[in-house]
C-alpha positions in Angstrom: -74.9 16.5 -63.2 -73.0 16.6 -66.5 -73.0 18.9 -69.4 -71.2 22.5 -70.8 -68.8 23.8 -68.8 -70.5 27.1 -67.3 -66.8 29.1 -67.4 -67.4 28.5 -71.6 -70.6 30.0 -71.5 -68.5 33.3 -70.6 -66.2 33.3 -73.7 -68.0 35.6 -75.6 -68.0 37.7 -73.1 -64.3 38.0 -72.5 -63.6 38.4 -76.0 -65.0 41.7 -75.9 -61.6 43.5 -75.9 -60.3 46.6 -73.9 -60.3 49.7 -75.3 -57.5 50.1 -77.5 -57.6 45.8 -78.7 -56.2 44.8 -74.8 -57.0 41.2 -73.9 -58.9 42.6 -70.8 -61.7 44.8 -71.0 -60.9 49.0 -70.2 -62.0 50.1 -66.9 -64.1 52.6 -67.2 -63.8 55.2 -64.6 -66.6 57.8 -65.1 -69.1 58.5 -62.5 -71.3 60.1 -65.4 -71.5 59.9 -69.2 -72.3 62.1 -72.5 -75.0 61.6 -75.0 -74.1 62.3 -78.5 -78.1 63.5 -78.6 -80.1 65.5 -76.2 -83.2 63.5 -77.0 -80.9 60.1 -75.6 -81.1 62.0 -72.1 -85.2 62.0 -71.2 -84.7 58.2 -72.7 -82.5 57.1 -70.3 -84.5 58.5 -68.0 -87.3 56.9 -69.0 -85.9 53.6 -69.6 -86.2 53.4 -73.2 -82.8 53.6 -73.6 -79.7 51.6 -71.8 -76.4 49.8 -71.6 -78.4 47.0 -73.8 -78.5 49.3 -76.3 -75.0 51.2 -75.4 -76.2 54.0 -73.5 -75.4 55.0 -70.1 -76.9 57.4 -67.7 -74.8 57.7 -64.5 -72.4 55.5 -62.1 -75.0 54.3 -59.8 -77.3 53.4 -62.3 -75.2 51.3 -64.8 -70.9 51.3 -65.4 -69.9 49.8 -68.4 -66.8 47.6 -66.4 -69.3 47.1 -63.7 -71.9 45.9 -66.3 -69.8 43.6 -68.5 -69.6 41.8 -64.8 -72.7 41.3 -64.2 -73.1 39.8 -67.6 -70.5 37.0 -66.6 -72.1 36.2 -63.4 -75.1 35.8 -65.6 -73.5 33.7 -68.0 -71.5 31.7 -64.8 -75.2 31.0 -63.1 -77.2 30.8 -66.6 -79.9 33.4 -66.1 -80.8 36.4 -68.7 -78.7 39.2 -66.7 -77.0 40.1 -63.6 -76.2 43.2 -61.4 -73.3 43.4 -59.2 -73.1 45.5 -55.9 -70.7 46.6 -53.8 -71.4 43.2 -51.4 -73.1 39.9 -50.9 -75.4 41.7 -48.5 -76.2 44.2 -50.7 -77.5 42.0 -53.2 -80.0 39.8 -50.5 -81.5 42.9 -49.2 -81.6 44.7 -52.9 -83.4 41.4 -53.9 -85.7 40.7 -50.9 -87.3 44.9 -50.6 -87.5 44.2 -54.3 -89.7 41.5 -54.1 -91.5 42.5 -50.7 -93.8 45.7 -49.7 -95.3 46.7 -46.4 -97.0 44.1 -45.2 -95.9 41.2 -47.0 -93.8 37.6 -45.4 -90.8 35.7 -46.7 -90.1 32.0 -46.2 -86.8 31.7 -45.1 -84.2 28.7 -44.3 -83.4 28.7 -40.2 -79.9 28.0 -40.9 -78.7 31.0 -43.0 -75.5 33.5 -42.5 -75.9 36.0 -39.3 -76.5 39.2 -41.3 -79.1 37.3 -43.8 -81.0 36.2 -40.6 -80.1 39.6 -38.7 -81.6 41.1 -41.8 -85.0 39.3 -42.2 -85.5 38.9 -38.1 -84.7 42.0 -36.7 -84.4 44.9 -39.6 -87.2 43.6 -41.7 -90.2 43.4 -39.4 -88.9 47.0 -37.4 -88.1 49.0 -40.8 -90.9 47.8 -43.0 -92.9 46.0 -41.4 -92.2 42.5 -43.4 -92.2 39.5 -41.8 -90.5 36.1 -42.4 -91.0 32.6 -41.3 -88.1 30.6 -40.7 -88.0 26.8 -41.6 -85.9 23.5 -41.9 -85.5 24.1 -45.8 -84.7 20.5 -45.8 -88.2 19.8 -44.5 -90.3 20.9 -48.2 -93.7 19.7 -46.4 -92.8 22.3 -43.9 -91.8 25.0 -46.6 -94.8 24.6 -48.3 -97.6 24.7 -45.1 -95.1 28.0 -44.3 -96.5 29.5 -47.5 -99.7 31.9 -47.4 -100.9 34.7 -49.6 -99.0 37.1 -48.2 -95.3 35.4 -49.2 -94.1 37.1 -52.0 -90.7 34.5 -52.1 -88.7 31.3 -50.4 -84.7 32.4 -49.5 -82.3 29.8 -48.9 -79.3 28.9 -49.2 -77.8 26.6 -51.7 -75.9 25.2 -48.7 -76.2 26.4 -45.4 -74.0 28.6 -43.6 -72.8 26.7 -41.6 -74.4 23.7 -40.9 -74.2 22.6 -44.7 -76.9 21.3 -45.6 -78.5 21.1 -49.1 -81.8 22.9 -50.6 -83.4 20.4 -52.4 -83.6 23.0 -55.2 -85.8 21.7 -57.7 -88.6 20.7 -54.8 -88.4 24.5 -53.9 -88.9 25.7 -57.0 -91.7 23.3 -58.0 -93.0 24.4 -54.8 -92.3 28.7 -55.3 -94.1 27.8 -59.4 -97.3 26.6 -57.0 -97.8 29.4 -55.2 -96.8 31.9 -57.9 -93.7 33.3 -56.0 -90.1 33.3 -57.1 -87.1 30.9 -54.9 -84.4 33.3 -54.3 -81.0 31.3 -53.5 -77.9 32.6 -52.0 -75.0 30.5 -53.7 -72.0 31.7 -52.3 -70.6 28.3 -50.7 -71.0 26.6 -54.3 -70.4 28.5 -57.3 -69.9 26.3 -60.2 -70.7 23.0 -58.1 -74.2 24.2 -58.0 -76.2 26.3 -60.2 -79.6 27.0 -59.0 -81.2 28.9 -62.0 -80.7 25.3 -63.5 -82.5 23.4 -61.0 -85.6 26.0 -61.0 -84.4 29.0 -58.8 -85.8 32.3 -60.6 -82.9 34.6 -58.7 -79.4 34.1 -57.5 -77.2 36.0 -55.3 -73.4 35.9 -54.4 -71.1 37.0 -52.2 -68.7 38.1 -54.6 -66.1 38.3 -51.7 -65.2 34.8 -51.1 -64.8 32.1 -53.2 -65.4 34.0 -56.3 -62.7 36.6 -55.5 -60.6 34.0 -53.8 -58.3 36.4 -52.1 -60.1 38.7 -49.2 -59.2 41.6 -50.5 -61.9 42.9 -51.9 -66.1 43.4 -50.7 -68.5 42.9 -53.9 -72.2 40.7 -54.3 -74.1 39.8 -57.7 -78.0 39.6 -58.6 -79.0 36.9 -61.1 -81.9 36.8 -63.1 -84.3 37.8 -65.5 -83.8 41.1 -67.7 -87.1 42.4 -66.0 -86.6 42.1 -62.4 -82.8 43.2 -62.9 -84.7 46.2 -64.5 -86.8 46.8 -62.0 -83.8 46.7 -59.1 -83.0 49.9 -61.1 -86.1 51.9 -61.3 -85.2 55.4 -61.2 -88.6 55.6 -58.6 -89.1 52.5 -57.2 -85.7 50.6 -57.5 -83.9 49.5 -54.5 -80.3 49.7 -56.1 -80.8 52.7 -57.5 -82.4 54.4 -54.9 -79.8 53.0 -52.1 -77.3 52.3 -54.0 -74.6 49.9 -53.0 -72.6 50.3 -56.2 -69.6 48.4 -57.2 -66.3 50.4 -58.2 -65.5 49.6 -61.5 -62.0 48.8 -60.3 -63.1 46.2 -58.4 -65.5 44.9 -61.3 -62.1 44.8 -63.3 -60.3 43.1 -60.8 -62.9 40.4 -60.0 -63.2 40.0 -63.8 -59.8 38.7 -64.3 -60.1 35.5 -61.3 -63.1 34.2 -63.1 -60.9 32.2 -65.3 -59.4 30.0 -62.8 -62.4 29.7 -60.2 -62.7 26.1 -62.0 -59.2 25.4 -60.7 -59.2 27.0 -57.3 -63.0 25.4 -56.5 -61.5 22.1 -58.0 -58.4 22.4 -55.1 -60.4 23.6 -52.4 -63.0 20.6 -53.0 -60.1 18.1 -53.1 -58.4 19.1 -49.9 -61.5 19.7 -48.0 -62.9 15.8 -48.9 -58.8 14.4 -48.1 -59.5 16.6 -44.8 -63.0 14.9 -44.1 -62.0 11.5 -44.5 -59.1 11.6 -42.4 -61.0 13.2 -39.8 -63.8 11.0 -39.6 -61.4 7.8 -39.8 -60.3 9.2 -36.1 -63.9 8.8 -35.4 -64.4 12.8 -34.9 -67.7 14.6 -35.4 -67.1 16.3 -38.6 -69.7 16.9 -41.3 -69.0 17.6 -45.2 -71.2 16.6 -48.1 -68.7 15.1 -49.5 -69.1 12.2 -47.1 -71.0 8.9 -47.5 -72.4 9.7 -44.2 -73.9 12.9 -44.7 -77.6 13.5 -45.0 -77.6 15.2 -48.4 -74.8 13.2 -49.9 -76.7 11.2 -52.3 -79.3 14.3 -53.4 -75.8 16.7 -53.7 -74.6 13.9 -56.4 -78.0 14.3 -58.2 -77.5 17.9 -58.1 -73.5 19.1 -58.5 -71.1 19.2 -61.6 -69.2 16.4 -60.3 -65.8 17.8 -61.0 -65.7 20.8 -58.9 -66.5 17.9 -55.9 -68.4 19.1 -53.0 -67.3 22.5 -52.1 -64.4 24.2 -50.0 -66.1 24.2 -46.7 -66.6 21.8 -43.5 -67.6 21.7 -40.0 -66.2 20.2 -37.3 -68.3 19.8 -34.0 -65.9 19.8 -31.1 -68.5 19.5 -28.0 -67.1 23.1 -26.6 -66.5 27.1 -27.2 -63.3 26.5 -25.4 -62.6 23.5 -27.0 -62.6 25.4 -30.2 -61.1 28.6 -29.4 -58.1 26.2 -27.8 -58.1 24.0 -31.2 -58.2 27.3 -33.1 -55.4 29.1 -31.3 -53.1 26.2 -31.6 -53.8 25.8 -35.4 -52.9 29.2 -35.7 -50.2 30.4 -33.5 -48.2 27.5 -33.1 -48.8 25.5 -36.1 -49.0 27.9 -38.7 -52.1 25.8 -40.1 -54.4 28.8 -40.6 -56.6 32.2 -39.7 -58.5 32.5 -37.2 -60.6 34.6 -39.2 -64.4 34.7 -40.4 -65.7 34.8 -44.6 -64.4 31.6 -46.3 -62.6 31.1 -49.9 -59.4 32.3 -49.1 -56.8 30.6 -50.8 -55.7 29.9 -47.2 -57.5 28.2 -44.6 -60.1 30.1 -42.4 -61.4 29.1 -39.5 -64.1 30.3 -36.8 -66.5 29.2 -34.5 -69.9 29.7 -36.2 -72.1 30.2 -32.7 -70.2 33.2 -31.5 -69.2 34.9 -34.7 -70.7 34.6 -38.2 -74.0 33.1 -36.6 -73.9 35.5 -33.2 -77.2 37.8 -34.5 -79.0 34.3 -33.9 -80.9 34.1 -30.7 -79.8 30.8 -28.5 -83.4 29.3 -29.2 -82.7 29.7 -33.4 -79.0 28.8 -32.9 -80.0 24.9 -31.4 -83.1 24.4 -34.4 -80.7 25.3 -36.6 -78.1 23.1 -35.6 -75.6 25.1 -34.3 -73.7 24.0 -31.5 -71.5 25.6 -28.9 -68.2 24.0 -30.3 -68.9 24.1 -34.1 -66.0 25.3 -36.2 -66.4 26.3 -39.4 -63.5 25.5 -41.5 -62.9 26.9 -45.1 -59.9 24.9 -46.3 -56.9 26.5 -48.5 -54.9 24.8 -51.0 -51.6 26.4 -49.5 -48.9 23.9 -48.6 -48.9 20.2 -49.2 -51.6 17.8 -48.1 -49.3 16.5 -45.7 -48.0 19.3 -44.5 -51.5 20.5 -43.5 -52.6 17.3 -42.3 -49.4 16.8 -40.1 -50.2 20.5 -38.5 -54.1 19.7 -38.0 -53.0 16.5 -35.9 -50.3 17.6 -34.1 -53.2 20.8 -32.5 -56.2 17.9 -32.6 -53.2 16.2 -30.3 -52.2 19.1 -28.0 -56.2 20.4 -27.3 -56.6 16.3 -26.7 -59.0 15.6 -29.0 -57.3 12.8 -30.2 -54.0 10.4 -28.7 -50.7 11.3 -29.4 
């Protein structure tokens, strides 16, 4: 896809200055705020009055820092508003028991992150009685004979965590405009390659904490979409943000705010590195998948689909038949050559690497584990932009060498 640069859509937005003319916006650190009339107070509480129209009520409710955020996330995924939360899974399960009531099913991707399947398997159906229905999202025939009257959505993932494959977006959304129900997507793996409110996905969410952050040092999520639903997340009786509310600091809201900038440049450098990666690693005839890749099963539909010049995402897989395998390959990449973490998230500047079966995709059952894809030796990689290309590449073979996974 070609077109606007979505960063530019967020100019306005940073041009609102700080306080006293800064060139960043003034954190505002007040957990409650004055009305310069009492009659402002009962419409606040009422919802005829809010941060649209410069009034706000309370920090768990709406923060000025916090809310000029959300309005960039917006602007970065091209819906009407946003809300930001205090993490990624904050935001899915704020958006899902907004959408769902006692009673009621979700269609669901089988290949999502551990605490997004953890959520709709095991809390879900226990708590509130919701159930979900987990498919190949690939498979569209299959997510639409998954649909019945009692779905009130389809949640995927843009791409998969961590098998990577790609949501045929628009298919899901022609499919979620049949049935009358909104496609919620997580995009955390793609921001800026992908943007699903584009391709006919009515809500987004984001785990703020990797690649949008870029530095693992902070926990934050976003909610995407229209001015109503946002409003309805935070319904003084009904709202699931309000009521439970995983609320963002407003220092972190500043601090996030200021790496939005350069996400074009640090998505753009993970992308390049990851596909260099890729190709060297299938030239030695290893089992590694990456949508980048002629090869892989989405590639052509992810060209339909991405702004080609942030490429095809910081993240890869590579399958190496065993758990020990993998820890071994790990360990050495690590502790002798320096190469990485051996650490779970992803979108750290440096690379990050775990085995998905036993750690980010452990709440799986064995059963949902192998329909999903995901093997015993699978390593997730999330690939930095530290060091050279050589460098890195020169490290990677010398532990591929040692763990004998390829010849010296």
């Amino acid at each position: 896809m070609h077109g606007r640069n979505p960063i530019e859509d967020l100019a306005h937005l940073r041009h609102e200055f700080g306080e006293h003319g800064g060139v960043n916006m003034s954190i505002e650190a007040s957990s409650t705020f004055t009305v310069i009339d009492p009659e402002t107070m009962p419409a606040l509480f009422q919802g005829r009055a809010g941060p649209d129209k410069g009034c706000y009520l309370y920090g768990r409710h709406f923060n000025p820092t916090v809310y000029n955020l959300g309005r960039q996330m917006a602007a970065l995924e091209g819906t009407a508003a946003g809300y930001c939360t205090a993490s990624g899974m904050a935001a899915i399960s704020g958006v899902i028991m907004g959408l769902c009531n006692a009673g009621d099913e979700v269609v669901a991707s089988n290949a999502i992150y551990g605490g997004s399947y953890a959520f709709l398997h095991d809390f879900l159906p226990a708590k509130a009685g919701i159930k979900t229905h987990f498919v190949d999202i690939t498979d569209t025939a299959a997510v639409a004979s998954a649909v019945t009257d009692k779905t009130r959505l389809i949640f995927t993932e843009s791409v998969s965590n961590p098998t990577l494959r790609l949501a045929d977006i628009p298919k899901l959304a022609a499919i979620g405009r049949d049935w009358g129900i909104p496609v919620v997507v997580d995009n955390t793996f793609s921001p800026l390659i992908l943007r699903p409110s584009v391709l006919g996905a009515d809500i987004v969410v984001h785990s703020i904490t990797k690649f949008i952050s870029g530095a693992s040092d902070v926990i934050a999520g976003a909610i995407c979409g229209s001015e109503e639903f946002i409003g309805e997340l935070m319904d003084l009786h009904m709202g699931p943000l309000m009521l439970l509310g995983p609320t963002m600091d407003p220092n972190i809201a500043s601090s996030i705010s200021l790496r939005i900038p350069h996400l074009p440049l640090r998505m753009a450098a993970h992308s390049e590195r990851a596909l260099a990666f890729t190709t060297r690693l299938e030239e030695l005839g290893l089992n590694v998948c990456y949508p980048g890749l002629p090869g892989h099963p989405d590639h052509a539909l992810f060209n339909e689909l991405h702004y080609e010049e942030y490429g095809y995402g910081g993240v890869f897989t590579l399958d190496v038949g065993a758990e020990e395998t993998a820890n071994a390959l790990m360990s050495c990449l690590q502790n002798e050559q320096r190469f990485g973490y051996l650490a779970v998230s992803l979108g750290y500047f440096d690379t990050l690497m775990s085995c998905s079966g036993s750690s980010t995709s452990s709440e799986m059952t064995d059963e949902d584990k192998y329909s999903a894809g995901i093997s015993p030796g699978l390593l997730r990689i999330s690939m930095g932009y530290t060091g050279t290309l050589e460098q890195r590449w020169t490290q990677f073979l010398a532990a591929l060498a040692k763990t004998g996974l390829v010849g010296n």
